[in-house]
C-alpha positions in Angstrom: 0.0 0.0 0.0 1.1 3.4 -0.9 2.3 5.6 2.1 2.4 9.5 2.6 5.6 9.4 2.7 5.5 8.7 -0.8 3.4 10.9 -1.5 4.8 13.8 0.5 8.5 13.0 -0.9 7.1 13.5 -4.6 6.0 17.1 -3.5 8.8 18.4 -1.3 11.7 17.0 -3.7 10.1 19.5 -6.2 9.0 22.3 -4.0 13.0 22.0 -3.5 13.2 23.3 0.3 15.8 25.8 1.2 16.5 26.6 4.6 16.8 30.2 5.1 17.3 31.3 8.9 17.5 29.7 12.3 16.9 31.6 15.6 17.2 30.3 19.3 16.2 31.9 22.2 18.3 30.7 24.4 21.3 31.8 22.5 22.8 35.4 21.7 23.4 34.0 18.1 21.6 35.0 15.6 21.3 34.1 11.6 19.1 35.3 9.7 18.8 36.6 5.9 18.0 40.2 5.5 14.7 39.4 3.8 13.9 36.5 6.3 9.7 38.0 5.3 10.0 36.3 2.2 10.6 32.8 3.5 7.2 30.4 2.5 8.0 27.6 5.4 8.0 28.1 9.4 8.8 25.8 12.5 9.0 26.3 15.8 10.3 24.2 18.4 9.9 24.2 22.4 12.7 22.7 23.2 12.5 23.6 26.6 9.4 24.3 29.1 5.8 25.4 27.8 5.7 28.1 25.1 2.9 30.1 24.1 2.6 31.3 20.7 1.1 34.0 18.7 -0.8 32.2 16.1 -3.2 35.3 13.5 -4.0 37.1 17.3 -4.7 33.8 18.9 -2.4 32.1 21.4 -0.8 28.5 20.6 0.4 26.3 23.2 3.1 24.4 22.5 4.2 21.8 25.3 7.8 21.1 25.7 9.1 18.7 22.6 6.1 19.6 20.3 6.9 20.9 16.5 4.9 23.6 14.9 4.7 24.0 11.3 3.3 26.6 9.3 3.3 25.1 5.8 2.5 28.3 3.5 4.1 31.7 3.1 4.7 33.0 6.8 5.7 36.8 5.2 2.3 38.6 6.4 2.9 36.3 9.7 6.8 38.4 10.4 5.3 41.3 8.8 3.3 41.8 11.5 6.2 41.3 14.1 8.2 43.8 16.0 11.0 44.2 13.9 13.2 45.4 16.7 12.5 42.0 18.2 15.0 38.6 17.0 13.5 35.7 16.2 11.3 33.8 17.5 10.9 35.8 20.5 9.0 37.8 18.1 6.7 35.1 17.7 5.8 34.4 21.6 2.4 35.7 23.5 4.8 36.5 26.4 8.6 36.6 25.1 10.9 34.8 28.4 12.5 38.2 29.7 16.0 37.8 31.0 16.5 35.7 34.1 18.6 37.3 36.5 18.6 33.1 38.0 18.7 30.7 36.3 18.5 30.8 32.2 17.9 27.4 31.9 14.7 27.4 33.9 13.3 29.9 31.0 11.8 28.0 28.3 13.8 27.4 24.9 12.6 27.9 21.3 14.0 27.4 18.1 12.8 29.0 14.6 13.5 28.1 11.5 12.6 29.4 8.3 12.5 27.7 4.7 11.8 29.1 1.1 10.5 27.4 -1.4 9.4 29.3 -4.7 6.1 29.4 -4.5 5.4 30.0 -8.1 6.7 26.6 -9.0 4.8 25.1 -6.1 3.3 21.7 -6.5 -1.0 22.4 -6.3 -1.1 19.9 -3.5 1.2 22.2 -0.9 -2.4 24.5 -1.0 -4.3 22.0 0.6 -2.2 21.6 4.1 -3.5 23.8 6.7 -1.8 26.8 8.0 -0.8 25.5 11.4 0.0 22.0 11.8 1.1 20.1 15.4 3.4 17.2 15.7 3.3 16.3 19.6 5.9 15.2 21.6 4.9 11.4 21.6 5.0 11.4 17.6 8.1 12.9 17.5 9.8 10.5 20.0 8.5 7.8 17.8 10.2 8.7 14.9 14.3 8.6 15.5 15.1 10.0 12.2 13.5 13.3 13.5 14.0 13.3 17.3 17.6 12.5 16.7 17.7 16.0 14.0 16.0 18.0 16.8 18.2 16.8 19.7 21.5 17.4 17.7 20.1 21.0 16.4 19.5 21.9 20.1 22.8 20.5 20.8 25.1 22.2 17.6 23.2 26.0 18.6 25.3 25.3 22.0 28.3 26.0 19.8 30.2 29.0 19.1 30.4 27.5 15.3 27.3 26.1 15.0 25.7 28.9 12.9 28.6 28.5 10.1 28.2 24.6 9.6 26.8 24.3 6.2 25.5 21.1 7.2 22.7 23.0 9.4 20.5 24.0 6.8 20.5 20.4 5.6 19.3 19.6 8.9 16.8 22.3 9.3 15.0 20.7 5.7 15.3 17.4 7.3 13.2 18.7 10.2 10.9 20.3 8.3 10.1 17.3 5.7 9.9 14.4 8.6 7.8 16.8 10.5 5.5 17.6 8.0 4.8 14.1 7.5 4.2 13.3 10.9 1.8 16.2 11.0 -0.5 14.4 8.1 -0.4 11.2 9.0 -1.3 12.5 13.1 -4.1 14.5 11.6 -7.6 13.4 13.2 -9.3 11.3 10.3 -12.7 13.0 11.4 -11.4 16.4 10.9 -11.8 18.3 7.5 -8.3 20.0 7.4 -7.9 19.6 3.9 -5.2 17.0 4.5 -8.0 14.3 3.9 -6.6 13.6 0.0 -3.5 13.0 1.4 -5.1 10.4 3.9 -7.7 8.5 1.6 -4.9 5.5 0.2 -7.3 5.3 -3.4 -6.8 9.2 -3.8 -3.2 9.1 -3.1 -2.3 6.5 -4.8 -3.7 8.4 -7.9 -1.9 11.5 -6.5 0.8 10.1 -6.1 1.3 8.6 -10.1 -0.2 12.2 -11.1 3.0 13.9 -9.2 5.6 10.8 -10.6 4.3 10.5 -14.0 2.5 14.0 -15.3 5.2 14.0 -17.9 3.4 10.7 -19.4 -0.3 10.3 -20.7 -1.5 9.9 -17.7 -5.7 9.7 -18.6 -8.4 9.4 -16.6 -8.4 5.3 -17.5 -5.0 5.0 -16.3 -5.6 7.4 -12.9 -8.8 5.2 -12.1 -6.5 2.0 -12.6 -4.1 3.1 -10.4 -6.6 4.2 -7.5 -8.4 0.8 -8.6 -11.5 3.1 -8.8 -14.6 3.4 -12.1 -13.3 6.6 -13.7 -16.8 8.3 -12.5 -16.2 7.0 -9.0 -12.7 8.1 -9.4 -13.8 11.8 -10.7 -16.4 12.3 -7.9 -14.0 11.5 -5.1 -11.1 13.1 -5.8 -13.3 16.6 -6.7 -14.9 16.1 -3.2 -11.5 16.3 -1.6 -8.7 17.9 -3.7 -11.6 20.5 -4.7 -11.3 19.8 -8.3 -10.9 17.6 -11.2 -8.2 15.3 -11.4 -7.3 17.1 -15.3 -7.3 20.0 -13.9 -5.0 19.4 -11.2 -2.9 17.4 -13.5 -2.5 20.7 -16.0 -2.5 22.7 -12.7 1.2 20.4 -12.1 2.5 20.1 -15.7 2.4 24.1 -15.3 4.4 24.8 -12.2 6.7 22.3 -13.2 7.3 24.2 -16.7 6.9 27.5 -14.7 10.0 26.2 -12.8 12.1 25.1 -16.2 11.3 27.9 -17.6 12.2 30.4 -15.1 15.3 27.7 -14.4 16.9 26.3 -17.4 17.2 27.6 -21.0 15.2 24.5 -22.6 13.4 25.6 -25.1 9.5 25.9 -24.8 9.0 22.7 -27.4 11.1 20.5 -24.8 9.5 21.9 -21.9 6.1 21.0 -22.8 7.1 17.2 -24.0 9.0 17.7 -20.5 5.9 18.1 -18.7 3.5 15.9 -20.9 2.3 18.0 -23.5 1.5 16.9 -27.3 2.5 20.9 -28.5 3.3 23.7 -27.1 -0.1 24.9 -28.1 -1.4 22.4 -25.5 0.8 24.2 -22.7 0.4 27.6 -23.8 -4.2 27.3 -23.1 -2.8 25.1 -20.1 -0.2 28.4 -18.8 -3.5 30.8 -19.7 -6.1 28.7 -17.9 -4.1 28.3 -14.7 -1.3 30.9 -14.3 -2.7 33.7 -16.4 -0.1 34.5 -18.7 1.5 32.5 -21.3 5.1 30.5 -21.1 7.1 33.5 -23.4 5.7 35.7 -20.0 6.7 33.5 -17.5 10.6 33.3 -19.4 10.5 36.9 -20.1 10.1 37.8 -16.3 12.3 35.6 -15.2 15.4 37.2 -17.7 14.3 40.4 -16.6 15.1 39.0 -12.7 
């Protein structure tokens, strides 16, 4: 049976993560990118104590050891932050003052932020809420990530730790392991819009949509692969992905020939046999259907920077 890790790993290894900055309260250091606004990925981590959390002007409680992800662009989110504020103290209800005691009584929270261009987004990335919990209990069940946590907690203790290259590898590590954990904890009752990636008939046709767009891939061949009737098929997947699978197919073939175009100098022929089309008349009504402007736009702005 087809797992979401499957699934999931088909859409991150083309969002193409990139970890941006990393913050720790407990720790003078700090890295972050000038334009640290325009990163499209957040986590936060109590690694210490109880943290509270401003999530939109409502608190969120995270209990020591829990992972918060917020999925889609965060840039409104540190917008609204105190600038004069580092990360992620910036993002706590009640930021821990400085302890004239003890420090490590104070609770301890690492940020991270990741980019991802959101242009050449896969469709799918839409339909993950904008907060998403991994508790404690998850995460110690999964050594992969609790070990990644652990040692990040562990490297910020070091005077170097914010020049290891090797960090940001870590941070997408973090990022992809929790996001998984996040779906697959996700109360099967609850309409988050996770539910596609939950029902095993939808993701499996997800899942050979996001491996094999650059093929045929009809509705006969989808149904097969869900082992669905093609009406059955077409009915189902609109009720949870919130549209039909061709159109979520075209809505992939064109942020995947958004990101060659913008990326590579292929011509616009072998991007659209790339990405599955017949003609590059087929991916031009596709690119004004779905992004609004046609693929000589989408090249044009990208020469232009």
């Amino acid at each position: 049976m087809l797992e979401q890790a499957d699934l999931l790993i088909a859409l991150l290894t083309r969002v193409r993560l990139e970890a941006r900055f990393l913050c720790d309260t407990a720790s003078p250091q700090r890295w972050q990118e000038p334009h640290a606004a325009g990163v499209n990925g957040l986590f936060v981590y109590a690694a210490r104590g109880r943290v509270e959390l401003d999530d939109g002007g409502r608190p969120l409680v995270l209990q020591e050891g829990e992972l918060a992800l917020f999925p889609h662009s965060v840039a409104e989110r540190l917008g609204r932050l105190e600038v004069s504020m580092p990360l992620p103290d910036a993002l706590l209800r009640a930021p821990a003052a400085a302890s004239a005691g003890d420090p490590t009584s104070l609770p301890r929270v690492l940020c991270a932020g990741l980019h991802y261009d959101a242009t050449s987004a896969m469709p799918l990335c839409r339909l993950f809420p904008p907060t998403m919990i991994v508790d404690a209990a998850a995460i110690a069940g999964a050594p992969m990530l609790s070990h990644a946590l652990r040692g990040l907690s562990q490297e910020l203790e070091r005077a170097a730790a914010l020049r290891n290259p090797v960090l940001l590898r870590a941070l997408e590590l973090i990022y992809s392991l929790g996001l998984e954990l996040a779906v697959a904890g996700v109360d099967s009752e609850r309409d988050d819009g996770t539910s596609a990636l939950r029902d095993p008939r939808i993701a499996r046709c997800l899942y050979y949509m996001y491996t094999h767009f650059g093929e045929k891939c009809s509705l006969e061949e989808l149904a097969a692969h869900a082992g669905m009737s093609k009406s059955a098929l077409s009915a189902r997947f609109n009720a949870l992905v919130g549209e039909p699978p061709a159109r979520h197919l075209a809505r992939i073939r064109v942020a995947e020939a958004r990101r060659l175009l913008r990326g590579t100098e292929l011509s616009q022929e072998a991007v659209a046999q790339q990405v599955g089309y017949a003609s590059v008349v087929g991916m031009h009504l596709a690119f004004r259907s779905i992004a609004g402007e046609t693929p000589g736009a989408t090249r044009r702005r990208a020469e232009a920077g």
